[in-house]
N, C-alpha and C positions, 0 to 999 in steps of 0.2 A: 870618393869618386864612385859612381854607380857603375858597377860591372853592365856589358855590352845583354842582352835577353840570352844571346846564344853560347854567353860564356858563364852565365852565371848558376852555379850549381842550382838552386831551388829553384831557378828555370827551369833544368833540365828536370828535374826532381816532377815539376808542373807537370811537363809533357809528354813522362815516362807517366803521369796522373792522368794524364788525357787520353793517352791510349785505352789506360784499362775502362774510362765513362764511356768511350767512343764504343767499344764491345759491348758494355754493357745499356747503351745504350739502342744497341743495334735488338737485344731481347725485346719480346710482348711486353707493356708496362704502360700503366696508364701516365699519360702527362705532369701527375700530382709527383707517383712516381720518379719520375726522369727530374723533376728539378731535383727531390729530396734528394737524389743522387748524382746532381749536381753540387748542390750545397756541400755535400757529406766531402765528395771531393775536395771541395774549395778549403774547407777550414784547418787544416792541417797543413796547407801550402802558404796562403794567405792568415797566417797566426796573429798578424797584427793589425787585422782588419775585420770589419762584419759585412758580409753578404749577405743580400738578401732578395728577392723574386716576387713581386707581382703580377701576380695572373691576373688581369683583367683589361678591357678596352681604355686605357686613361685619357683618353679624347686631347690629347696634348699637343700642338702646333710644334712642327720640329726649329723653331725660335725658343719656344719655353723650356724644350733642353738646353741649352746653350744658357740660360740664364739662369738654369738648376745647378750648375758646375760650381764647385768651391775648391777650395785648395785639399780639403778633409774629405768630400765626400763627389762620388762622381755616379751622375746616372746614367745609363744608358736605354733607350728602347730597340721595344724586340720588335720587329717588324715580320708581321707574316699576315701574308695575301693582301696587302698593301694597305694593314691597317698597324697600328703601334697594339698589338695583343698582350704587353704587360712590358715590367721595368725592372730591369737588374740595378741596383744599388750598392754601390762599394761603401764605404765609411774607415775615416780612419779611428783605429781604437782608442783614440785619446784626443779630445777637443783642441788641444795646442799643437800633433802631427797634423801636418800632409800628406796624403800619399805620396809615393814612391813613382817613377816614370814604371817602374819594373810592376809594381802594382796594378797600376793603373792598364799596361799591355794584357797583363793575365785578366784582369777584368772584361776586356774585349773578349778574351778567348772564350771567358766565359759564358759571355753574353750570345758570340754564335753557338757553344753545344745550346742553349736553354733556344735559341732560336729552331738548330736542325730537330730537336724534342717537339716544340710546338709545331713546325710545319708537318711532320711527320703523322702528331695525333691530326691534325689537321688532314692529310690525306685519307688517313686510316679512315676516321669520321666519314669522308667525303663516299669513301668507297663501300663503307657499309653502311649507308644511309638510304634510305627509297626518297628520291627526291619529291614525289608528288607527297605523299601524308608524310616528314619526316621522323616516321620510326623507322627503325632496324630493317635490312632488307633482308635476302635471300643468304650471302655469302654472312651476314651476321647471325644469322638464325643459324647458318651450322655450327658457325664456330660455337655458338655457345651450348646448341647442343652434343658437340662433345667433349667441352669441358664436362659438362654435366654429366653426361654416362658415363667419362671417364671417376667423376668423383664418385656417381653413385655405385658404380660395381667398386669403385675402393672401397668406401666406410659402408656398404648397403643402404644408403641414403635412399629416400624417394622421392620422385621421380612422375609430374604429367605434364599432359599435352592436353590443350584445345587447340582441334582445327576449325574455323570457321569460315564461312563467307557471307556474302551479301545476297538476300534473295531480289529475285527479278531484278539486278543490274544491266542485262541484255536489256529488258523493254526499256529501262529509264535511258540507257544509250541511245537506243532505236529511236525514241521521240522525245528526246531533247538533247539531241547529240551528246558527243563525250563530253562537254564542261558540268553538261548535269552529273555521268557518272563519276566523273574524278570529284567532283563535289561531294558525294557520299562516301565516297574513299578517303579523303581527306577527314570527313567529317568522322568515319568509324576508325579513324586510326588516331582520331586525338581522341577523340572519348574510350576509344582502348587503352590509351598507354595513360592518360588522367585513371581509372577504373582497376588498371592491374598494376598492383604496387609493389615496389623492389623488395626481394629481388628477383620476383614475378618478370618478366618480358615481353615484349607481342612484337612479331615482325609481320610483313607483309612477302610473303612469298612467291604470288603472284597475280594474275590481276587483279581478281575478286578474292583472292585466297589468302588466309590471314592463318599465325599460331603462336600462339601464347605457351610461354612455357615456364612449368611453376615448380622451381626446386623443392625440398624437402616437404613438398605438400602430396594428402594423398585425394583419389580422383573425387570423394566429397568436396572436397577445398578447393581440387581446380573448376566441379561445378558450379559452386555457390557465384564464383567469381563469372563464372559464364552468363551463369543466368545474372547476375549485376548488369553486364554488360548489354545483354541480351533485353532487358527491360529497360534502361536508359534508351536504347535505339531505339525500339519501336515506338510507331506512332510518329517520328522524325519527318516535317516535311521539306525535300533539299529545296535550297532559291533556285527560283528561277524554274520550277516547276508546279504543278497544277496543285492547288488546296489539296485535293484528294490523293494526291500520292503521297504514300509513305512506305518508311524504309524499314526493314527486317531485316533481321540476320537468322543461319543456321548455324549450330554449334554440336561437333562431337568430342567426345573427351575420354582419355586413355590413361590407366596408371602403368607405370613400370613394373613386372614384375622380377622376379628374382632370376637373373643367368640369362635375361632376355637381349636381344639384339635391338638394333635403335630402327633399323627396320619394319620391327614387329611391330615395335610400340607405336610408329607411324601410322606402319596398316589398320592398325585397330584405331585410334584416334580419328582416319578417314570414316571408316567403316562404321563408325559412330555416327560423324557425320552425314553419312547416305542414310544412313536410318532418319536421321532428325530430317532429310527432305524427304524422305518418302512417309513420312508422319502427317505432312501439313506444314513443316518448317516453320521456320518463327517458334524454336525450341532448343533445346540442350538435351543431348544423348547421352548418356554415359555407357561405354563398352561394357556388356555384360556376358558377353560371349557371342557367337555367329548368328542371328536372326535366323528364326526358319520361315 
């Protein structure tokens, strides 16, 4: 006779399991994360069974589960934002068991933490994404810059910044309204995040203002990658405007030094910046001290 869910020791055993995923779940972690510590959970409760978790959109009609269901094996979808965004799988350990009623309850459990993980990165995503070019916005830009100053004043790692923007995006607004300008926003924010490669970064900060940020690289290496960037764009001409426009960016670029604040390294990365527009723009600055 199968003990009742809430009378069965390795039930409870489960849910005394669930609290500590539910905490640990509650920590920063990426997605990939939060299953593997889901699984990790599951296998030591569920000893006679195999779990397992796909991450991906399975395009699968909620009929075609129902006729995935065996006696040995049961699937479930994870439903987030009102799409099936991947699939828990139970299995029993042996081709002649069944699962168990009790099995099969803990499987649901399962299936909602792996759900509250995926909605969660799902928000996170949502919140630090710029939704017109989607790279990285503002609130993602900090946090990763300080992660990064926190690691670099740990181990003295180094540590730069490009700041850049788009030159004359006022006139391109002016005379072909904003869907021209969001159109070279878009445009320099895919050929930025294609051009700076992991685990280089580039967010969009704010309208025209753009910053790339390049862990253990020093400001030779965040230039080079500037100036990539910087030559792919130009010459760019957006749709939907005149043969003869095209698009430029300015670039300034700052390394970290040693016992510096993330402020500094800012100022100076701007101040880079202003130089490369008062150059002629349509160039790459590198901080070399205060211009006289």
């Amino acid at each position: 006779m199968i003990q009742p869910f809430a009378d069965n020791p390795g039930a409870r055993e489960f849910v005394r399991g669930l609290r500590g995923i539910g905490t640990t779940l509650l920590s920063p972690m990426s997605v990939e994360d939060a299953v593997a510590a889901i699984l990790q959970a599951a296998a030591p409760l569920l000893p006679n069974a195999r779990v397992s978790i796909l991450l991906q959109d399975v395009g699968l009609a909620p009929d075609d589960w129902a006729a995935g269901k065996t006696a040995g094996e049961l699937r479930l979808p994870l439903h987030v934002g009102g799409r099936v965004a991947g699939v828990l799988t139970v299995r029993a350990g042996s081709p002649e068991r069944a699962l168990t009623s009790l099995e099969r309850e803990l499987a649901d459990l399962l299936a909602t933490l792996a759900v509250v993980a995926l909605q969660r990165h799902r928000l996170e995503h949502t919140a630090m994404t710029d939704s017109l070019t989607g790279i990285g916005n503002r609130l993602a830009c900090e946090a990763m810059l300080a992660r990064e100053m926190a690691r670099a004043e740990r181990y003295g790692s180094r540590l730069s910044l490009a700041a850049f923007d788009v030159d004359s995006l006022k006139q391109i607004n002016d005379r072909y309204g904003h869907a021209g300008g969001d159109a070279v926003l878009r445009h320099v924010g895919a050929l930025a995040r294609e051009l700076v490669r992991a685990p280089d970064a580039v967010f969009r900060v704010g309208g025209d203002e753009f910053l790339a940020i390049f862990p253990e690289t020093d400001a030779e290496g965040a230039g080079a990658t500037a100036e990539r960037v910087r030559r792919a764009l130009q010459g760019w001409t957006p749709p939907c405007t005149a043969p003869e426009t095209r698009v430029s960016a300015s670039f300034g670029v700052a390394s970290l030094v040693r016992e510096e604040p993330l402020e500094s390294l800012r100022r100076r990365a701007d101040e880079a910046l202003y130089e490369a527009k008062r150059s002629g723009r349509n160039r790459v600055k590198v901080w070399n001290g205060p211009s006289g």
